[in-house]
TIGUZA-252753 format. One line per 8 residues: their letters; for each residue x, y, z of N, C-alpha, C. Coordinates in Angstrom, 1 decimal. Example, Ala and Ser with C-alpha at 12.3 -4.5 7.8 and 13.67 -1.06 7.14 Angstrom:
2
as = 13.2,-5.7,7.8,12.3,-4.5,7.8,13.2,-3.3,7.8 | 12.8,-2.2,7.1,13.7,-1.1,7.1,12.9,0.0,7.9
***
This chain:
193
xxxxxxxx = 53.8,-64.5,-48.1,54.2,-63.5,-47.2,55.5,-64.1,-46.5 | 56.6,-63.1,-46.0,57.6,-63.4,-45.8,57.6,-64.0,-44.4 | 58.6,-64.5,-44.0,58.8,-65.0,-42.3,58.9,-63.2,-41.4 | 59.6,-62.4,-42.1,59.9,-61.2,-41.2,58.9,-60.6,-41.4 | 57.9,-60.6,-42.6,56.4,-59.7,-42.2,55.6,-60.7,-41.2 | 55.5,-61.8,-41.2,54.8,-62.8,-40.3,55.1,-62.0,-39.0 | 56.2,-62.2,-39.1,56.9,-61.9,-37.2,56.5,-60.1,-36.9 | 56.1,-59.4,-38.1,55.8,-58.0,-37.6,54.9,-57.9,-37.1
xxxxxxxx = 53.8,-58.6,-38.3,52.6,-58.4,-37.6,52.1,-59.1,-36.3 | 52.7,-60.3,-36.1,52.5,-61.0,-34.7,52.8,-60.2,-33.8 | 54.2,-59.4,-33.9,54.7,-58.8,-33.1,53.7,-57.2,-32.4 | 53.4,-56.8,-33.9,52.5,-55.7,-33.5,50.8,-56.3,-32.7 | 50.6,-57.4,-33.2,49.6,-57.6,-32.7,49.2,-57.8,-31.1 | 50.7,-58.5,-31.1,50.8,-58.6,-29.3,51.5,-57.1,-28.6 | 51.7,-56.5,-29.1,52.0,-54.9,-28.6,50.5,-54.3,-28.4 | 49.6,-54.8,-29.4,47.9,-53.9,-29.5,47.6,-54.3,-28.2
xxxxxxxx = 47.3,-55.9,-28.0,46.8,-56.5,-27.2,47.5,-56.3,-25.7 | 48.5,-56.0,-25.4,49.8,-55.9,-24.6,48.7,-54.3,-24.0 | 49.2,-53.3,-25.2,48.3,-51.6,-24.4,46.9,-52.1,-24.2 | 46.3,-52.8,-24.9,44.7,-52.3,-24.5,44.9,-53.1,-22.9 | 45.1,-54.3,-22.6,45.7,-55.0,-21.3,45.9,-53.8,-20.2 | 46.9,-53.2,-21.0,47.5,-52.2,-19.5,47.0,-50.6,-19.8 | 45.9,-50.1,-20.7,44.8,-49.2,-20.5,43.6,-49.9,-19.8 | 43.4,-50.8,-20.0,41.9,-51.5,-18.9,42.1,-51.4,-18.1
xxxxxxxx = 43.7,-52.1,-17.3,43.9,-52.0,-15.6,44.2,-50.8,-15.1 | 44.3,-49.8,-16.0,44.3,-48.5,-15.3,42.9,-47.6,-15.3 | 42.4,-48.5,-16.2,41.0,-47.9,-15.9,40.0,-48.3,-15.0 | 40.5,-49.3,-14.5,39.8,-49.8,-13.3,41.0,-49.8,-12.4 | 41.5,-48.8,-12.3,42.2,-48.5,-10.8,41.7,-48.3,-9.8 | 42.0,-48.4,-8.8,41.4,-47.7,-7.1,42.3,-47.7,-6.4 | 42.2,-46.8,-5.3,43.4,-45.8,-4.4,42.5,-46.6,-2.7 | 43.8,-47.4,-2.3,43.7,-47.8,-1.0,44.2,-46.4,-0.4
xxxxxxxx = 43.2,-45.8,1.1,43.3,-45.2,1.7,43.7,-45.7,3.6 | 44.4,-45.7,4.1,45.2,-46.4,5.2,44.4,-44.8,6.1 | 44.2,-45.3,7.2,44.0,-44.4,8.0,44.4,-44.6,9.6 | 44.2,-43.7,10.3,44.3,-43.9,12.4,45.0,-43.2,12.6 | 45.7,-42.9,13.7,46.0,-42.0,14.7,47.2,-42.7,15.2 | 48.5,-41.9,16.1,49.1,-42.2,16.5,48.7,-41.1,18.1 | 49.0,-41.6,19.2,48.6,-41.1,20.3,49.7,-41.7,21.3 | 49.7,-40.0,22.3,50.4,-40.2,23.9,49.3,-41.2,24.7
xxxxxxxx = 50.3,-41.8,25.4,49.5,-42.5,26.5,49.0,-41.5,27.4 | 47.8,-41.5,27.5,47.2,-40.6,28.5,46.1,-40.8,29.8 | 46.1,-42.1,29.9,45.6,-42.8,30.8,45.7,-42.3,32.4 | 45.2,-41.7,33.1,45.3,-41.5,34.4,44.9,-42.2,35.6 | 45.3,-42.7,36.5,45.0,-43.8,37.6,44.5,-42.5,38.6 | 43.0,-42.3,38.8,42.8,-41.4,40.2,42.6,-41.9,40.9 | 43.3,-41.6,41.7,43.2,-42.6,43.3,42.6,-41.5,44.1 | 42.5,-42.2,45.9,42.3,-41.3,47.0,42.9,-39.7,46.9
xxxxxxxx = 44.8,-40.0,46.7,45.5,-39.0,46.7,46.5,-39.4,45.6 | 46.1,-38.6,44.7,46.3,-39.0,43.7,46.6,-39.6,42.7 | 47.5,-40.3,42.6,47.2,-41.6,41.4,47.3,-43.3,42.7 | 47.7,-42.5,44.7,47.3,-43.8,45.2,46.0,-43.7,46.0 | 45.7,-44.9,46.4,44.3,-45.3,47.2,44.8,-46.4,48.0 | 43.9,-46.3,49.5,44.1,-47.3,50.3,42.8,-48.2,50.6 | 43.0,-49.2,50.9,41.5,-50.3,51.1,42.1,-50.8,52.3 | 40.8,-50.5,53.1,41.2,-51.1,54.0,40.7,-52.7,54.4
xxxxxxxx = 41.4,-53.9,54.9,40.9,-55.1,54.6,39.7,-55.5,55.8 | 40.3,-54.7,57.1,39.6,-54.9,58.0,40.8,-55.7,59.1 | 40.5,-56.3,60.5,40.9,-56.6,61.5,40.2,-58.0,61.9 | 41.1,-59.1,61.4,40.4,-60.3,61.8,41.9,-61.1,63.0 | 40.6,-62.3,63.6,41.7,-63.1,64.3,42.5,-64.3,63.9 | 43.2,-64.6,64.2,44.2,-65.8,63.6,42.9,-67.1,63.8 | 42.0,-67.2,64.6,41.5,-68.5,64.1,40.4,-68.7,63.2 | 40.3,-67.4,62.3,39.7,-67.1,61.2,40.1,-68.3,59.7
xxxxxxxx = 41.3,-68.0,60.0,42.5,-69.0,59.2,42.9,-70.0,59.5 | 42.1,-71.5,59.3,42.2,-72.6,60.0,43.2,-73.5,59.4 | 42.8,-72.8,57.6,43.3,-74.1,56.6,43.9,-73.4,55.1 | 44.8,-73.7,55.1,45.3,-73.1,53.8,44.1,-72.6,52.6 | 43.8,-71.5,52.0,42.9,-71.0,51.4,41.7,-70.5,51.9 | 41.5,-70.7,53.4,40.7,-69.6,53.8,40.8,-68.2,53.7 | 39.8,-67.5,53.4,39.6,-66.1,53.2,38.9,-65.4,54.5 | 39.6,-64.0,54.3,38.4,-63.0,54.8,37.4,-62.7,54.0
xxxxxxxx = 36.3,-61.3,54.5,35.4,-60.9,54.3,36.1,-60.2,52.7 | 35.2,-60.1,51.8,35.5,-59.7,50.4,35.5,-57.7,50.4 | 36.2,-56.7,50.6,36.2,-56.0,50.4,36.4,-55.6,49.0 | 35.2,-54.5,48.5,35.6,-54.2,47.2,35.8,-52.8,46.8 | 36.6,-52.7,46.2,37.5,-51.5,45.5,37.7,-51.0,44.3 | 37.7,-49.8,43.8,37.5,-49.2,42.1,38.6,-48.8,41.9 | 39.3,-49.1,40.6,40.8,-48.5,40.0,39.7,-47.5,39.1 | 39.9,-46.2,38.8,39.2,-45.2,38.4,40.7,-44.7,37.4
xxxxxxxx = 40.1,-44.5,36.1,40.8,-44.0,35.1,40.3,-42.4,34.7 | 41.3,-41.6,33.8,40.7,-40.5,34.2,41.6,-39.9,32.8 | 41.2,-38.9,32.1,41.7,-38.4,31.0,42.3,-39.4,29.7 | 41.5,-40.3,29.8,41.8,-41.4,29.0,41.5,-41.1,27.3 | 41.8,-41.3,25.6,41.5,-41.5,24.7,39.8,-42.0,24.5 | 39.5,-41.2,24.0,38.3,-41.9,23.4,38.2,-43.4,22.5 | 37.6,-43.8,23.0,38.0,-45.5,22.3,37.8,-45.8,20.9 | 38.5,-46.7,19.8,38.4,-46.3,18.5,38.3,-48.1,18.2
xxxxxxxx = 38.4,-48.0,16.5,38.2,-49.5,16.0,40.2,-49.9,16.4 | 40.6,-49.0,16.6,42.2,-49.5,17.1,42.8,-49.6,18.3 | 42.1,-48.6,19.2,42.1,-48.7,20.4,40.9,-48.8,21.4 | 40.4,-49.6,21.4,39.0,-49.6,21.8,38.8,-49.8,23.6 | 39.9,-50.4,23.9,40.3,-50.8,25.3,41.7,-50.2,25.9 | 42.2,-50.6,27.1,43.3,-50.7,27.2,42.9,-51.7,28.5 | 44.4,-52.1,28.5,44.3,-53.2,29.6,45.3,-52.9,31.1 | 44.9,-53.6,32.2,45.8,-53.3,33.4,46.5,-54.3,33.6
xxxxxxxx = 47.4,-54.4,34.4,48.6,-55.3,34.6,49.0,-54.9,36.2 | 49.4,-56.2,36.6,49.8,-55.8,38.0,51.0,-56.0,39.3 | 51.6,-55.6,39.5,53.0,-56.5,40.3,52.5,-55.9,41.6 | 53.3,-56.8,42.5,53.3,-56.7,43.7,54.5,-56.3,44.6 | 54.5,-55.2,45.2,55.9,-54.8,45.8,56.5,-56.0,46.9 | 56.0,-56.6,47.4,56.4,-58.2,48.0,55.5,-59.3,47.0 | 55.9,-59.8,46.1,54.8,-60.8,45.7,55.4,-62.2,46.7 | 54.8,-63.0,47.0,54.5,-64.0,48.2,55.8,-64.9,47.5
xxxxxxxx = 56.6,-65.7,47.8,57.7,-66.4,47.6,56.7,-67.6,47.1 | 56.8,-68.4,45.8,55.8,-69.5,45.7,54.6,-69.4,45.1 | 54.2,-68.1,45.0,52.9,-67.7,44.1,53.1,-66.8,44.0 | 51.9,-66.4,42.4,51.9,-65.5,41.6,50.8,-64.3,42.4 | 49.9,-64.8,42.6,48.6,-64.6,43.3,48.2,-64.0,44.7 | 49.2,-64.3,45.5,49.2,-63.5,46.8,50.1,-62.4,46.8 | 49.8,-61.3,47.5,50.7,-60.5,47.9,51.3,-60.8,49.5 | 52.5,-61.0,49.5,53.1,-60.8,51.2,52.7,-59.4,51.9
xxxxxxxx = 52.4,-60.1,53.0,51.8,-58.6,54.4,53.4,-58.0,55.0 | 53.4,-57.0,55.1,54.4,-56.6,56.1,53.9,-55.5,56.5 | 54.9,-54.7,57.4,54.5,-53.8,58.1,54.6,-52.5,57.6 | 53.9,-52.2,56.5,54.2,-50.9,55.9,53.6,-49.9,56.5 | 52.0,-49.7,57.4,51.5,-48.9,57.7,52.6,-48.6,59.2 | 53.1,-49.9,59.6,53.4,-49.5,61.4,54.9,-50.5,61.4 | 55.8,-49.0,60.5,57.5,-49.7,60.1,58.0,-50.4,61.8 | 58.3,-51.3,61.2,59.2,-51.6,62.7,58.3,-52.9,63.4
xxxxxxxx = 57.3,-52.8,63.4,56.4,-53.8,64.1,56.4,-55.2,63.1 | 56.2,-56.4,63.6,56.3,-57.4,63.1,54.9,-58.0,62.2 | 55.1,-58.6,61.2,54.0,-59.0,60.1,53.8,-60.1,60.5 | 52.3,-60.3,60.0,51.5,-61.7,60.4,52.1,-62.7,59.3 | 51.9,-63.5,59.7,52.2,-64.9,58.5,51.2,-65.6,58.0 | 52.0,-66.5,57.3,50.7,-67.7,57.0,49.7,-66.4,55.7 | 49.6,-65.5,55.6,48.4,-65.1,54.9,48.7,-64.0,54.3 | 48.4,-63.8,53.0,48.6,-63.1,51.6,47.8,-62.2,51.2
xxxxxxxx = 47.8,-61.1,50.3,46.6,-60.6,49.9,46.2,-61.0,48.9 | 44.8,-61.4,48.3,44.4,-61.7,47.0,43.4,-60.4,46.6 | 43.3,-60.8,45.4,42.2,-59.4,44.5,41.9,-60.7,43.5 | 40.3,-59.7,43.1,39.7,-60.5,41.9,38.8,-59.4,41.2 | 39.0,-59.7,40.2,37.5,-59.1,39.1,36.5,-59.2,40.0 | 35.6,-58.1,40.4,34.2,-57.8,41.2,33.4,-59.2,40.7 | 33.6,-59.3,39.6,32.0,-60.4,38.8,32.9,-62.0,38.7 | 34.1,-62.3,39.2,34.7,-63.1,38.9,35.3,-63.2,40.2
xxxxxxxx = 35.1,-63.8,41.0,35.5,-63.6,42.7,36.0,-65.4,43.0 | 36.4,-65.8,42.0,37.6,-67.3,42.1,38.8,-67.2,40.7 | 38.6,-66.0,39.9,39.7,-65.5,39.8,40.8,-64.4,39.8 | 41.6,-65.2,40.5,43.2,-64.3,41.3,43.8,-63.7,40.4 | 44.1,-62.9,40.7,44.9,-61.9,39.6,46.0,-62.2,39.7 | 47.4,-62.0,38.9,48.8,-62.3,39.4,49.7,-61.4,39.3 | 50.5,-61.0,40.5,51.5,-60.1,40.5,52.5,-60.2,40.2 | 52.5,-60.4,38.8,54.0,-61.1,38.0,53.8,-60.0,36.7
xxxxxxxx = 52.9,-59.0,36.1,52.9,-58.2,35.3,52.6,-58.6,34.1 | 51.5,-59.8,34.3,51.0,-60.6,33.2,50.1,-59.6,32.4 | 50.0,-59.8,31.5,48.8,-59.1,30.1,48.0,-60.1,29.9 | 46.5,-59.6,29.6,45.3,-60.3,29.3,44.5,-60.5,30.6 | 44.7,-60.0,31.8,44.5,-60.4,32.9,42.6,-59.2,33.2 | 42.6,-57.7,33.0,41.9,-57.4,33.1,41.5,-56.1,31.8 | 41.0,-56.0,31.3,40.4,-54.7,29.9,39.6,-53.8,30.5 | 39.8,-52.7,29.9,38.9,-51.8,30.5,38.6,-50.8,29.1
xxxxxxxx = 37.2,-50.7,28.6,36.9,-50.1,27.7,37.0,-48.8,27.7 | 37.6,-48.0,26.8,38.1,-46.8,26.9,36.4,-46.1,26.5 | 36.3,-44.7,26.8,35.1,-43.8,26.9,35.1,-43.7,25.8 | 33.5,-43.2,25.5,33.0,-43.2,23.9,32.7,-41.3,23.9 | 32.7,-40.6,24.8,32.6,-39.8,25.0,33.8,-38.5,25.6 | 34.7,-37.6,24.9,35.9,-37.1,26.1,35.6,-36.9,27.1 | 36.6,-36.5,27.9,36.2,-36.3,29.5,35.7,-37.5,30.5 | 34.7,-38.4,30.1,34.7,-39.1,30.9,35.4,-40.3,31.3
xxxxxxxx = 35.0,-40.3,32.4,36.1,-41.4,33.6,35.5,-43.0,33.5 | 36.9,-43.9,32.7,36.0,-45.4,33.3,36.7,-46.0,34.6 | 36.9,-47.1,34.8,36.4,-47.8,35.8,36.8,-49.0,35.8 | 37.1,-49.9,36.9,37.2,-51.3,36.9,37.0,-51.6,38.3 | 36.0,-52.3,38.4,35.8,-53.3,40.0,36.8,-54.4,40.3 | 36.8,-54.5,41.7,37.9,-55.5,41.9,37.3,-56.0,43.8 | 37.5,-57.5,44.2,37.7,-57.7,45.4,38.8,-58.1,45.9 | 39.2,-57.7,47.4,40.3,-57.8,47.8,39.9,-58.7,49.1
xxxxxxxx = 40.9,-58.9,49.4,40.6,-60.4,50.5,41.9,-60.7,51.6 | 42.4,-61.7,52.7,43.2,-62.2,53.0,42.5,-63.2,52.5 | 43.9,-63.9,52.3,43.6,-65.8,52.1,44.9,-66.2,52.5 | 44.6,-67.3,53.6,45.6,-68.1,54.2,46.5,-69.2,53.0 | 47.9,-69.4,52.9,48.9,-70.3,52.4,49.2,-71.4,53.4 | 48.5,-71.6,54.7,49.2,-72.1,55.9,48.4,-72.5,56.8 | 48.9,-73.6,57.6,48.0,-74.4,58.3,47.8,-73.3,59.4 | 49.4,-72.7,59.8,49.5,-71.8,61.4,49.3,-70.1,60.5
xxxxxxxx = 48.7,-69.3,60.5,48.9,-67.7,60.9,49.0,-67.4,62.0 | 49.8,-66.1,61.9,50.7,-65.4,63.3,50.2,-64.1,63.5 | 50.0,-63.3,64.2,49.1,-62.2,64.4,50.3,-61.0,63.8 | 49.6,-59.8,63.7,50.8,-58.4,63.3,50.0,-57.6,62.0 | 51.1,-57.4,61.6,50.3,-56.2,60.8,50.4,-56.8,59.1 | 49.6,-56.4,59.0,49.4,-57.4,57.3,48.6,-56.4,55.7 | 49.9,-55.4,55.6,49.7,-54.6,54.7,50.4,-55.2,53.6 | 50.1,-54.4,52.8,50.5,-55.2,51.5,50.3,-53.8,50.2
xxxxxxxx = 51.1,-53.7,49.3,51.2,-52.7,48.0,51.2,-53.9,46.7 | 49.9,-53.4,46.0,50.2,-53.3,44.3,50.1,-52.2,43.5 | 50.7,-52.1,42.5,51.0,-51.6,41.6,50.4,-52.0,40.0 | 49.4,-50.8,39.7,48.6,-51.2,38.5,49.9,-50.4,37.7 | 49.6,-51.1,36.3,50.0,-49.7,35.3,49.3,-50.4,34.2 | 49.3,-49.1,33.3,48.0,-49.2,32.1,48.8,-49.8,30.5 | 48.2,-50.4,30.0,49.2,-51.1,28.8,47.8,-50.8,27.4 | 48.9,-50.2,27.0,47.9,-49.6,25.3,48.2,-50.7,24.0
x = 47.3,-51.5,24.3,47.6,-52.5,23.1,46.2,-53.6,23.2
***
């Protein structure tokens, strides 16, 4: 037999072998299917009047606050969500985040008091606002617009409203507090991820 029938038949033999190769993998094909949703943020903050709420901390005296980290009495308070996504294997949560319209010069964690209810009148010193997770009441939340700080499971059901508990507090920075008015603003907003 010649060298050029040699080389045919090799050649055809690996052509046989070559289709039946690429008939099998087509016959064991399968079709990946990608699925989910793309969605508006629809998250609603219902507050008192409407997307705000006020808490009130209460009325204490300056010798309440002897020593840096003393606290008041724990008031607690609900961020209430409202027309929110039903919760999925992709979005199953969303989370809150929080800034402070005065955050305290030096920390993350306090909010600065001033006189927002009674403009013009002088603010107490020495003492900040703090907030905590209801079930976690040593830790401070921070008004720097941190992520990972609180989750809130989105409803399994439409229409309904979830929820997040929270305590709010004075806690002294300062050996001296000064008497006045000691209001204080945060600002939640809702983060889809």
């Amino acid at each position: 037999m010649n060298t050029i029938s040699k080389s045919a038949i090799v050649l055809s033999s690996l052509l046989a072998l070559t289709s039946q190769n690429i008939y099998a993998a087509e016959e064991n094909a399968g079709i990946i299917h990608f699925t989910g949703e793309i969605i508006e943020p629809s998250c609603e903050i219902e507050g008192d009047s409407g997307t705000d709420s006020t808490v009130p901390l209460g009325t204490y005296t300056t010798s309440l606050f002897k020593a840096p980290g003393d606290e008041s009495d724990l008031v607690p308070f609900t961020i209430r969500l409202a027309d929110c996504p039903v919760g999925s294997d992709g979005l199953p949560q969303v989370q809150l985040t929080f800034t402070g319209s005065t955050a305290l010069t030096g920390s993350t964690s306090l909010l600065e008091v001033s006189a927002i209810k009674t403009a013009g009148a002088a603010a107490a010193t020495g003492v900040g606002v703090a907030v905590t997770p209801k079930s976690e009441n040593t830790r401070y939340l921070t008004f720097d617009g941190a992520e990972g700080q609180v989750y809130v499971n989105l409803p399994s059901v439409v229409g309904n409203d979830v929820q997040a508990e929270f305590n709010a507090r004075y806690k002294s920075f300062s050996t001296t507090v000064t008497a006045g008015s000691a209001d204080a603003d945060m600002t939640v907003n809702i983060v889809y991820r």
